[in-house]
Backbone as CSV, one residue per row, in Angstrom:
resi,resn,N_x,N_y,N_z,CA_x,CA_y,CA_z,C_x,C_y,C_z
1,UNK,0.810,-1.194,0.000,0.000,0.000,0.000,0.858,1.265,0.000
2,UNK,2.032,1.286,0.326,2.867,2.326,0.826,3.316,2.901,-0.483
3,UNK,3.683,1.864,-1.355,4.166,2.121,-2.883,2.819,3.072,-3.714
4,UNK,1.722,2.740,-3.067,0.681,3.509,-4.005,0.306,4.986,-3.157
5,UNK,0.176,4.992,-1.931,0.774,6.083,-1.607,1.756,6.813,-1.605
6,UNK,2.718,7.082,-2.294,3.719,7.359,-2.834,3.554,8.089,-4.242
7,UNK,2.596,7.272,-4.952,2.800,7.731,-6.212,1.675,8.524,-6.330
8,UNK,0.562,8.436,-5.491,-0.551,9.593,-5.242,0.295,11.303,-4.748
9,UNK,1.050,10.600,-3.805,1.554,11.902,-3.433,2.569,12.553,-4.356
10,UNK,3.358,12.133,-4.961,4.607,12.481,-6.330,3.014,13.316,-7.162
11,UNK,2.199,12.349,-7.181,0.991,13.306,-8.576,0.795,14.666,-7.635
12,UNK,0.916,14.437,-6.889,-0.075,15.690,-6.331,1.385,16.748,-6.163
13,UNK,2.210,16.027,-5.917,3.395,17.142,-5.581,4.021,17.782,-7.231
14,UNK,3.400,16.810,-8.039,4.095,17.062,-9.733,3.176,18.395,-9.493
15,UNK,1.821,18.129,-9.599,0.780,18.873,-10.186,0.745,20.561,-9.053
16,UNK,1.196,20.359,-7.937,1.425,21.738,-7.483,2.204,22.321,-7.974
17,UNK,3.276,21.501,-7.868,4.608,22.405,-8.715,4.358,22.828,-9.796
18,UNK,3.320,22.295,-11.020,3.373,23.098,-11.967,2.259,24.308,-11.883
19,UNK,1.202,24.727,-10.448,0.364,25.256,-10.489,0.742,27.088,-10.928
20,UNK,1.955,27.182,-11.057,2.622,28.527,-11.078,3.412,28.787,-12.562
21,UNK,3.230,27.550,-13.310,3.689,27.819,-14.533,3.618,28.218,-15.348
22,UNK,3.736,28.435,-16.595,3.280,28.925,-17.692,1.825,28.291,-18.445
23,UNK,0.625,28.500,-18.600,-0.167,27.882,-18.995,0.171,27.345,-20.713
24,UNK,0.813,28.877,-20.985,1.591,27.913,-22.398,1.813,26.760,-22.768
25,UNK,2.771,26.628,-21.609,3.795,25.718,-21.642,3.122,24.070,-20.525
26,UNK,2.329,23.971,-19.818,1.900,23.094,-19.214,0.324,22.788,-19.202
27,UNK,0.298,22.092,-19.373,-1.261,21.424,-19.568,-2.014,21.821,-18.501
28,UNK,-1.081,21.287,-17.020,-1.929,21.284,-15.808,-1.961,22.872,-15.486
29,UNK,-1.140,23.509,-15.495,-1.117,24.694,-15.327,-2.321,25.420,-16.386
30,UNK,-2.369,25.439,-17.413,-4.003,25.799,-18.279,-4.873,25.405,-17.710
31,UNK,-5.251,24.033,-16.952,-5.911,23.689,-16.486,-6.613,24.387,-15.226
32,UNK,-5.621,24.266,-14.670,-5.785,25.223,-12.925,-6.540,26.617,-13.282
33,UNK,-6.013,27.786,-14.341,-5.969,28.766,-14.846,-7.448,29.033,-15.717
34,UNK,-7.758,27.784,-16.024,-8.946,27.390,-16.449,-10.355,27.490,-15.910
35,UNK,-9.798,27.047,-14.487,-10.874,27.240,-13.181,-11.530,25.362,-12.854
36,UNK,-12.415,25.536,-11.944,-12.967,24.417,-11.832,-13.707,23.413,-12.622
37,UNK,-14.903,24.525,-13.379,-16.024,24.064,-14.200,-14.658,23.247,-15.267
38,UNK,-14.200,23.438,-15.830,-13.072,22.797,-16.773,-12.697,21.661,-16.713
39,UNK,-12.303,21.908,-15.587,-11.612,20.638,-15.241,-12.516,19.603,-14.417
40,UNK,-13.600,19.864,-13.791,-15.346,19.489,-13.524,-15.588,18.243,-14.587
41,UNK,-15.388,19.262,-16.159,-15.896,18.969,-17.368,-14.890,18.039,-17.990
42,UNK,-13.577,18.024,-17.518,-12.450,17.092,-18.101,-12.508,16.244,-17.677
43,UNK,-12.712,15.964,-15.893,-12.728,14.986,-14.818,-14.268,13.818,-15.246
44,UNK,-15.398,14.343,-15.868,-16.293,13.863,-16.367,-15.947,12.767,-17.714
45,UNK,-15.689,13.663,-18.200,-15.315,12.920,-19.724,-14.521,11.780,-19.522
46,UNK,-12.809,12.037,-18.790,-11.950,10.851,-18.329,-12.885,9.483,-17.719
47,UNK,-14.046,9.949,-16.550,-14.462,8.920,-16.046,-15.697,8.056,-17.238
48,UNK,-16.529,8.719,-18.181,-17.030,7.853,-19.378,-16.166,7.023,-20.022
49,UNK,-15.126,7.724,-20.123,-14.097,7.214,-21.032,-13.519,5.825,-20.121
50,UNK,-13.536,5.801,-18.992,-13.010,4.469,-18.332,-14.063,3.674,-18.461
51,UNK,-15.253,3.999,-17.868,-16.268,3.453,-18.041,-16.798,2.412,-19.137
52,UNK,-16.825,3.102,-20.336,-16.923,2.382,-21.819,-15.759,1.281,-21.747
53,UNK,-14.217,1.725,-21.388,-12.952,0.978,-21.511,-13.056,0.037,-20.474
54,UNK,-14.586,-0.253,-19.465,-14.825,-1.057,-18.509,-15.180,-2.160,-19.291
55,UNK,-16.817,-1.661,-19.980,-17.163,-2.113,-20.548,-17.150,-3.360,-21.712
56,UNK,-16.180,-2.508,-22.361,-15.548,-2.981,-23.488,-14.850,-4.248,-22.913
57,UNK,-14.789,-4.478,-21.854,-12.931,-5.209,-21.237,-12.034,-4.858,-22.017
58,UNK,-11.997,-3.495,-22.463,-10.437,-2.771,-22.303,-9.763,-2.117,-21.070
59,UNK,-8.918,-3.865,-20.815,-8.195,-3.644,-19.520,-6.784,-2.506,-19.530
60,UNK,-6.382,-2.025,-20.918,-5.478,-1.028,-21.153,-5.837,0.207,-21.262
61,UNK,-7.550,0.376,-21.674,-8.313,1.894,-21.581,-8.189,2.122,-20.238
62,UNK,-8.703,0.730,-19.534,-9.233,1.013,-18.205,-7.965,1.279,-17.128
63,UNK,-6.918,1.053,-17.251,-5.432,1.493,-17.199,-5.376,2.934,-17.175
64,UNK,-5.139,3.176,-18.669,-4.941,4.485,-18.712,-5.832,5.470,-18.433
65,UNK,-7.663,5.159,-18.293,-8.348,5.972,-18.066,-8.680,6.297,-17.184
66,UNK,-8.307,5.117,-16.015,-7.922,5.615,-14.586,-6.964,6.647,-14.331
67,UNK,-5.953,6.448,-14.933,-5.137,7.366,-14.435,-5.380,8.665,-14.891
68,UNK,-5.745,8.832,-16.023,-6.320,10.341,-16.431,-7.459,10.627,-15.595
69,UNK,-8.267,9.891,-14.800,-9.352,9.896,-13.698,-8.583,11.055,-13.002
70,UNK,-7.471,10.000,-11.830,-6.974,10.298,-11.117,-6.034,12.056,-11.298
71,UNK,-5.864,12.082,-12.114,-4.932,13.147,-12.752,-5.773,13.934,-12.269
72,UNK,-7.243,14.280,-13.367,-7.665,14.878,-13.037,-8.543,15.300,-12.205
73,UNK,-8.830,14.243,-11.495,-9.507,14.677,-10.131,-8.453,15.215,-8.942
């Protein structure tokens, strides 16, 4: 469990650090800059998108669409 706490916290410590960046230049940083409703609206979409990749038994959607979950929540 310790290993996955770990890598929750690295996301969260990536994603502060870039909260001051250039929106140019960083995704998450546009994001933040963006406001909530945005990312509300991104955090939505990622979770259909796992959902279907549930569905489907795409165990590699459902992989990666977790983690874009997680990202963006």
């Amino acid at each position: 469990m310790a290993e996955h706490d770990d890598i929750l916290q690295r996301l969260y410590d990536t994603i502060a650090a870039r909260k001051t960046a250039d929106p140019g230049s960083s995704y998450t940083a546009k994001l933040l800059h963006q406001g909530r409703s945005v990312i509300a609206k991104k955090m939505g979409e990622e979770a259909v998108e796992t959902a279907i990749a549930a569905v489907a038994n795409d165990s590699d959607g459902v992989v990666g669409g977790s983690a874009d979950l997680l990202y963006h929540l």
